[in-house]
C-alpha positions in Angstrom: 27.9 50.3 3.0 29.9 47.4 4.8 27.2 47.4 7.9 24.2 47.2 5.1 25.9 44.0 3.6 27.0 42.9 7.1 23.0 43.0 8.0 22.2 41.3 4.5 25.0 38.4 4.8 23.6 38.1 8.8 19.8 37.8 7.2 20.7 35.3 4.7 22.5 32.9 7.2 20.0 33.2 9.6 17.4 32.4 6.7 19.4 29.6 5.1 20.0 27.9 8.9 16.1 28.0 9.5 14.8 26.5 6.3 17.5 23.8 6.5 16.2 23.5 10.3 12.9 23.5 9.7 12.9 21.2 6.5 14.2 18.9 8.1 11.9 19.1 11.0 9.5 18.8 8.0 10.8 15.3 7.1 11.1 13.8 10.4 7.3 14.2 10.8 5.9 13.5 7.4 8.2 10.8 7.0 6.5 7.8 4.5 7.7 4.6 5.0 6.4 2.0 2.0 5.4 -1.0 3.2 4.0 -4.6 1.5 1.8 -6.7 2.6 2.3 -10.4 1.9 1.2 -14.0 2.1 4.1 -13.7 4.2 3.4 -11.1 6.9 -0.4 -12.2 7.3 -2.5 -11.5 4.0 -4.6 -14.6 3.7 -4.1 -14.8 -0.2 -2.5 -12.9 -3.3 -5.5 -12.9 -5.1 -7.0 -9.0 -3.7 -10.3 -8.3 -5.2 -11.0 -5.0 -3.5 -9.8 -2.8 -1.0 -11.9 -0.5 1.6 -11.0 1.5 4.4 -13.4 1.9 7.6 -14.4 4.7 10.1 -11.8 3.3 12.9 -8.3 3.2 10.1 -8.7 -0.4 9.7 -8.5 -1.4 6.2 -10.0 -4.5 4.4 -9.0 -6.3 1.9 -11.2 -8.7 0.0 -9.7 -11.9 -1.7 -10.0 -15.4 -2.7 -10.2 -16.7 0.7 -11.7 -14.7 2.4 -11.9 -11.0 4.5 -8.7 -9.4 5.6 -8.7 -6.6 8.1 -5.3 -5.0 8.3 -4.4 -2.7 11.2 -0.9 -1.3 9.9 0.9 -4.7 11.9 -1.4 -7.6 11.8 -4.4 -9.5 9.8 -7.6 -10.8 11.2 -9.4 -13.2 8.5 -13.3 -13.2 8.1 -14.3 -16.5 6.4 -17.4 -18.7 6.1 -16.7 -19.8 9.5 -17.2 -16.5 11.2 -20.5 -16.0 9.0 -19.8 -15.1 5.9 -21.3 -16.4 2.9 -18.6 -17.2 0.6 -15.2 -16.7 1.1 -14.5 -15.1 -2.4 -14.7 -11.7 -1.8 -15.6 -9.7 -4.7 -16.6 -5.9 -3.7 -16.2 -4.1 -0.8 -18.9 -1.0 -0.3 -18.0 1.2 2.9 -21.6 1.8 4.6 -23.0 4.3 7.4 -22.5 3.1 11.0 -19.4 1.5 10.3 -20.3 -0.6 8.0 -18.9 -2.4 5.0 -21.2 -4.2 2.6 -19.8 -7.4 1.2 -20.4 -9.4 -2.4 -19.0 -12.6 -3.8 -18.4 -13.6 -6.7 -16.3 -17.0 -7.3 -12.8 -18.0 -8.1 -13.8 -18.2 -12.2 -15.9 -14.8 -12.0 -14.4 -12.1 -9.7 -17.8 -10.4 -10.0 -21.3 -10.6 -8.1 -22.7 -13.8 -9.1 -24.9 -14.9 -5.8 -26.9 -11.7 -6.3 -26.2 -11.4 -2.3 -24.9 -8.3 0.0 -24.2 -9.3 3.6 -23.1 -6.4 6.1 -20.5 -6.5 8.5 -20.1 -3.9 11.5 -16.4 -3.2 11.7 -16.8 -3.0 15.0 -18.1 -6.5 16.6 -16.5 -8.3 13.4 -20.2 -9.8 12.7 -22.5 -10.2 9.5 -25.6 -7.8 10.9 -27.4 -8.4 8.0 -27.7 -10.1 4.5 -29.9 -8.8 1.5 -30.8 -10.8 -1.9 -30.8 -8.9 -5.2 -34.3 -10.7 -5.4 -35.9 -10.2 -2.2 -35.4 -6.4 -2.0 -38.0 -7.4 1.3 -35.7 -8.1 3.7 -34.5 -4.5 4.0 -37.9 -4.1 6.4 -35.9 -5.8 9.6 -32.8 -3.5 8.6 -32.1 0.0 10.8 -33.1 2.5 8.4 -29.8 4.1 7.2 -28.6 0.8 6.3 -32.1 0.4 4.3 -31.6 3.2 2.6 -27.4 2.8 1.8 -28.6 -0.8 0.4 -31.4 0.7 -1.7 -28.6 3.1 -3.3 -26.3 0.2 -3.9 -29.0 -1.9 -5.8 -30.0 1.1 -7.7 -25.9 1.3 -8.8 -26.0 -2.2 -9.9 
């Protein structure tokens, strides 16, 4: 009888020293640190209308001012002088291609009020196209899976 609790005891141990082990193995990988973003450490305003994430990890932020992409240290800004058409940002639609369909709205109406999409490729940082709500046209010059991710987003609207 002692040698059977002997071998229990030895089993327990051994289990109890493993999970502690290997929890905290466990933590040391899936540790989550919580971090803010600021005015302070790079976002361009407080004002965040939307929030997208792309293909590459990057994730944008659309505000007041303009187009914030984060990449876990630092922010780039997208404004009208890098293309876009307003710098109020209002939704942010991930696309095919790496993609990311922009609207604007204005600081009064956080909503789409220029009836304009422009798309941005996440990866050059450049407005590859720009569609009006009323001259559906313009899709024609577009690649055709962009054509056709813009036709779904007007139909949703």
């Amino acid at each position: 009888m002692p040698t059977r609790f002997a071998c229990i005891l030895s089993c327990l141990i051994q289990f109890l020293t493993f999970g502690s082990s290997y929890s905290q193995e466990l933590e040391k990988d899936y540790l989550v640190r919580e971090k803010l973003l600021t005015i302070e450490n790079g976002l361009v305003s407080r004002d965040v209308y939307c929030v997208v994430q792309d293909d590459l990890g990057f994730i944008w932020f659309g505000t007041k001012y303009g187009l914030n992409r984060y990449d876990g240290v630092n922010c780039v800004l997208l404004s009208t002088s890098e293309g876009l058409y307003s710098n109020t940002i209002t939704n942010l639609i991930k696309g095919g291609s790496n993609q990311i369909f922009i609207e604007y709205g204005d600081q009064w109406q956080p909503f789409d009020i220029h009836n304009r999409i422009d798309v941005l490729d996440c990866n050059t940082l450049k407005i590859v196209g720009s569609v009006s709500r009323e001259t559906q046209n313009q899709f024609s010059s577009l690649p055709s899976e962009l054509q056709r991710d813009l036709e779904r987003l007007m139909v949703q609207k």
